[in-house]
C-alpha beads as a LAMMPS data file, in Angstrom:
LAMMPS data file: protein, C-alpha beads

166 atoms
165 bonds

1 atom types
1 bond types

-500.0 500.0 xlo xhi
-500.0 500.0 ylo yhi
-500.0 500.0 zlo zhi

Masses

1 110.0

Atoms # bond

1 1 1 4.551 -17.292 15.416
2 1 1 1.180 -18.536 17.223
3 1 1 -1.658 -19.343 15.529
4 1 1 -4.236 -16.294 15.515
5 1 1 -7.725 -16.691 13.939
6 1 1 -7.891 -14.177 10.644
7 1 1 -9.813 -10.881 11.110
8 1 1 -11.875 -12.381 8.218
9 1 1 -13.598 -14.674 9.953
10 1 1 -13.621 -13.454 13.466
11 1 1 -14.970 -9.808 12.193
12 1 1 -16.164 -10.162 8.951
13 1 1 -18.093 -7.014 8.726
14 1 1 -14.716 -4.944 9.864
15 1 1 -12.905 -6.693 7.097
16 1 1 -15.722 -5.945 4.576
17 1 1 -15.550 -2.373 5.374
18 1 1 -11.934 -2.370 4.599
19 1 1 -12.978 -4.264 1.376
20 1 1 -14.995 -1.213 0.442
21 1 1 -12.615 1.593 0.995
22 1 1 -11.154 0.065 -1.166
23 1 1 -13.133 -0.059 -3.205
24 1 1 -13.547 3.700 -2.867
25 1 1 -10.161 4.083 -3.791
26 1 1 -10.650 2.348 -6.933
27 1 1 -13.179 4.237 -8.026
28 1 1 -11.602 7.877 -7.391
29 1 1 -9.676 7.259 -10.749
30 1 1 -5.846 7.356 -8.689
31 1 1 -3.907 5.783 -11.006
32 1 1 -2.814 2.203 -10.619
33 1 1 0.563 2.288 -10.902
34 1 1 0.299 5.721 -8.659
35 1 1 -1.185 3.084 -5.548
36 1 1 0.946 0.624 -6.473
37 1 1 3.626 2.908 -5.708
38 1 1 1.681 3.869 -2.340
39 1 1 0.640 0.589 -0.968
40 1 1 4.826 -0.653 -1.653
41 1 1 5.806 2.683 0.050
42 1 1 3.267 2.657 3.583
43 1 1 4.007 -1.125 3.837
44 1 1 8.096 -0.609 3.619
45 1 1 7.797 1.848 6.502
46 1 1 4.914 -0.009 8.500
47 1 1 7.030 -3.790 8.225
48 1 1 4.226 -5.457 6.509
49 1 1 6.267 -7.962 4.832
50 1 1 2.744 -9.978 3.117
51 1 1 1.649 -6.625 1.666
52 1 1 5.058 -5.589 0.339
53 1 1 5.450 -8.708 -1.329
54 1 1 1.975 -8.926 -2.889
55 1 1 2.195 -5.610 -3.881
56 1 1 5.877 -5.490 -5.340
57 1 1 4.843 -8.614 -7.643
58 1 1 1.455 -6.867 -9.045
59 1 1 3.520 -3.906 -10.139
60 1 1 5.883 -5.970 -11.524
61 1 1 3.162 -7.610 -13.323
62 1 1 1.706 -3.965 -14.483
63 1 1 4.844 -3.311 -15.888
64 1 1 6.691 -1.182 -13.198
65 1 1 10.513 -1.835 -13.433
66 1 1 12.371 -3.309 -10.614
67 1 1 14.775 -0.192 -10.343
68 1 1 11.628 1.904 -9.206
69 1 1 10.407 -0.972 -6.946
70 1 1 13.811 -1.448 -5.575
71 1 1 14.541 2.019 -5.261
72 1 1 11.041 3.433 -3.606
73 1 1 12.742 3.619 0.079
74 1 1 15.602 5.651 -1.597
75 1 1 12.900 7.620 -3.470
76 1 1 14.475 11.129 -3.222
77 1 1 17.870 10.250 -4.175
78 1 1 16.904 8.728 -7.304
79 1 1 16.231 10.614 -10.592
80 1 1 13.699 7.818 -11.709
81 1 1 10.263 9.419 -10.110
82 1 1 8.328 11.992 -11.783
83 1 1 7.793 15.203 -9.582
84 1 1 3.873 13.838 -8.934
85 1 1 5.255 10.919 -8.175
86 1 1 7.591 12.491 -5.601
87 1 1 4.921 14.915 -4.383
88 1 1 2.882 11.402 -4.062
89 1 1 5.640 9.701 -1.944
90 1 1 6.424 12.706 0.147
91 1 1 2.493 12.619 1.263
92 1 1 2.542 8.774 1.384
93 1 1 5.415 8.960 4.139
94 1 1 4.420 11.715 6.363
95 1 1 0.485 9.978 6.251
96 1 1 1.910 6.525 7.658
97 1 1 4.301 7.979 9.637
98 1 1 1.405 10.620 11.088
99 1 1 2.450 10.512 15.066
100 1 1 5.634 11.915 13.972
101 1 1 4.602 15.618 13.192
102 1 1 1.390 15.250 10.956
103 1 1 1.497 16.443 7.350
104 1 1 3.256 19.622 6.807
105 1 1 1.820 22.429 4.800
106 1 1 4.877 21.931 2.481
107 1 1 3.993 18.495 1.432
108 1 1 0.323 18.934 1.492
109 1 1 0.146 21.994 -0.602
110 1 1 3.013 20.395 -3.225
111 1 1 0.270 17.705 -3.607
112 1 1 -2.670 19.958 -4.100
113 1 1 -0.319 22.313 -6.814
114 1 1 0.794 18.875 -8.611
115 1 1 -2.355 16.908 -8.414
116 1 1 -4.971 19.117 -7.695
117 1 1 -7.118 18.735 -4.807
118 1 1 -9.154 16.008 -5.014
119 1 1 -6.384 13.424 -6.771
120 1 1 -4.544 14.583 -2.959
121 1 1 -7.728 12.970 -0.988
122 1 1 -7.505 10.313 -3.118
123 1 1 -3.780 9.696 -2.329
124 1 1 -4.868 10.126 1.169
125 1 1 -7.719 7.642 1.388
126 1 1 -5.203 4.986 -0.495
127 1 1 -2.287 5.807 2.008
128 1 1 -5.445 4.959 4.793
129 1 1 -6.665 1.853 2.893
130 1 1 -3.129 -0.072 2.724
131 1 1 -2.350 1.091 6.167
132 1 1 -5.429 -0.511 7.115
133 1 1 -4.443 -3.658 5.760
134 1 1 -1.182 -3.694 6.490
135 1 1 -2.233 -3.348 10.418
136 1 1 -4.513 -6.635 9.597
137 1 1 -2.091 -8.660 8.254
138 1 1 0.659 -8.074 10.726
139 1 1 -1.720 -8.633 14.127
140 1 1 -3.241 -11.442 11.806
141 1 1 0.610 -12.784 11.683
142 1 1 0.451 -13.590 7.401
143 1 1 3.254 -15.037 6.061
144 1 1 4.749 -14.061 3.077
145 1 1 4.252 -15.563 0.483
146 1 1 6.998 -18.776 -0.578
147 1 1 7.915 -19.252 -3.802
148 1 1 9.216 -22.060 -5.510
149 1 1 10.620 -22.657 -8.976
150 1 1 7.652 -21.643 -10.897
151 1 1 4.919 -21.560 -8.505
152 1 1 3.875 -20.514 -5.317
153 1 1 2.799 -21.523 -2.144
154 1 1 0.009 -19.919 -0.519
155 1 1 -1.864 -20.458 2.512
156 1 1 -5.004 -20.290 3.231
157 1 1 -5.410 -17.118 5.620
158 1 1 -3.310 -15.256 2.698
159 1 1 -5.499 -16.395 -0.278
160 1 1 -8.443 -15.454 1.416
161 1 1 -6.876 -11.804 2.333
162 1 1 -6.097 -11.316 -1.446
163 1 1 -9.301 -12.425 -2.625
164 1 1 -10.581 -9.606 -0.761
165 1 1 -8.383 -6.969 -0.990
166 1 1 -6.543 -6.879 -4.594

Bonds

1 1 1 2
2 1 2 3
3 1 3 4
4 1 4 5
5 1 5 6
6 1 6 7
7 1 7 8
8 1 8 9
9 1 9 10
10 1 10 11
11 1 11 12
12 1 12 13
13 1 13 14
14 1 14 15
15 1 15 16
16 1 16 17
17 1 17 18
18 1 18 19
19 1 19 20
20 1 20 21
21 1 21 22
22 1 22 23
23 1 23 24
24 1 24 25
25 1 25 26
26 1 26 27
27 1 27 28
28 1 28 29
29 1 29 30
30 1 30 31
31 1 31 32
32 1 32 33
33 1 33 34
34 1 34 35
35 1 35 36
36 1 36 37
37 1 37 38
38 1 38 39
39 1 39 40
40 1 40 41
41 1 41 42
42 1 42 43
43 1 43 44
44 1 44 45
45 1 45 46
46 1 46 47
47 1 47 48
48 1 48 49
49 1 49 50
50 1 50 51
51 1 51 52
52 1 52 53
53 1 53 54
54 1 54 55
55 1 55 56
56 1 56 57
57 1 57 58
58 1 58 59
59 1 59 60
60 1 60 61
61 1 61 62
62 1 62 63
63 1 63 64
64 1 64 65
65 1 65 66
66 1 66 67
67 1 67 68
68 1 68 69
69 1 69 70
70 1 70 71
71 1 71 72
72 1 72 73
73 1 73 74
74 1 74 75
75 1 75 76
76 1 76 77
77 1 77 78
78 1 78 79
79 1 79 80
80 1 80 81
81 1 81 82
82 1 82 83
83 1 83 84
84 1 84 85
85 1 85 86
86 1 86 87
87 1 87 88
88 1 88 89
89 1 89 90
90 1 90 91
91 1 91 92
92 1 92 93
93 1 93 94
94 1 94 95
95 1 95 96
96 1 96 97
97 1 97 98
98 1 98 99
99 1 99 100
100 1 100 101
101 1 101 102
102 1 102 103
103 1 103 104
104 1 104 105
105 1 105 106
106 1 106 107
107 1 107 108
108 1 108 109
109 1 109 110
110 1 110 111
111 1 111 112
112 1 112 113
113 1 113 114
114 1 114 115
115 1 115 116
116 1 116 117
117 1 117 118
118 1 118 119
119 1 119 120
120 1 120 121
121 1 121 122
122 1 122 123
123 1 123 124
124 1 124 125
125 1 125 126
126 1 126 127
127 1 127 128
128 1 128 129
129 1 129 130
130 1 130 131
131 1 131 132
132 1 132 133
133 1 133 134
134 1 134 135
135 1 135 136
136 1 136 137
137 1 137 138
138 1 138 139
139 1 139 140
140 1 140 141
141 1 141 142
142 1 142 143
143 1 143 144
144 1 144 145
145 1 145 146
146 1 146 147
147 1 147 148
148 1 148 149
149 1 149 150
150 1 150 151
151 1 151 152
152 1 152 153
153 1 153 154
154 1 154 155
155 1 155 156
156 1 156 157
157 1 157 158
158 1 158 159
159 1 159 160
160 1 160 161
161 1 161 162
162 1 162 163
163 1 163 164
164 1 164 165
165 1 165 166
């Protein structure tokens, strides 16, 4: 990997903006273990390997079991989801994966009937906010994360993007 000078410093204003959506997110009352869910989902499917990690140790740390981290790319085979959080993962996917068809009108209005409308937007807006940072951190080139036998290593460029984004 080359060296590449961190979006936060080159364009701090850019990565501020990202900082407040979100913060927007936060503050639409989606449920944290609901975004958890979301950011671990959007940053299987979009290879961001920082993100996935960060994330899948926060929920952890929230109390999420590892069977429903483990088991989030396997999502619809397994009976361990509620049907929000399906309707939730469904959406998630076909958001990130948007060039490949858009969101249908069956996902979409499963959302809306489960959640109600504006809990969807919120979903939305989080699927946008960790896509955004997943598209950072992989053109920034972040490493995951190492960890050692009770602690872990963490450089610089990574400390500073969770600082600002967690």
């Amino acid at each position: 990997m080359s060296h590449r000078k961190p979006t936060s410093e080159l364009t701090p204003k850019a990565f501020a903006a990202v900082r407040e959506l979100e913060k927007y997110v936060a503050s639409t009352g989606l449920d944290k273990v609901h975004y958890k869910l979301i950011k671990i989902r959007a940053s299987q499917i979009n290879g961001c390997g920082f993100c996935l990690d960060m994330h899948a140790r926060q929920a952890r740390e929230m109390g999420v079991s590892e069977q429903r981290i483990y088991m989030l790319s396997a999502w619809r085979e397994a009976n361990i989801y509620t049907e929000e959080e399906k309707a939730i993962l469904a959406l998630t996917e076909q958001v990130t994966l948007i060039s490949q068809g858009g969101v249908s009108d069956e996902v979409y209005n499963r959302a809306v009937a489960l959640l109600g409308e504006e809990y969807t937007k919120a979903v939305v807006m989080g699927v946008v906010a960790i896509s955004a940072w997943n598209r950072i951190m992989i053109t920034d080139q972040v490493a995951v994360n190492a960890v050692a036998v009770n602690a872990v290593a963490v450089n610089t460029v990574a400390a500073t993007a969770v600082e600002s984004y967690v």
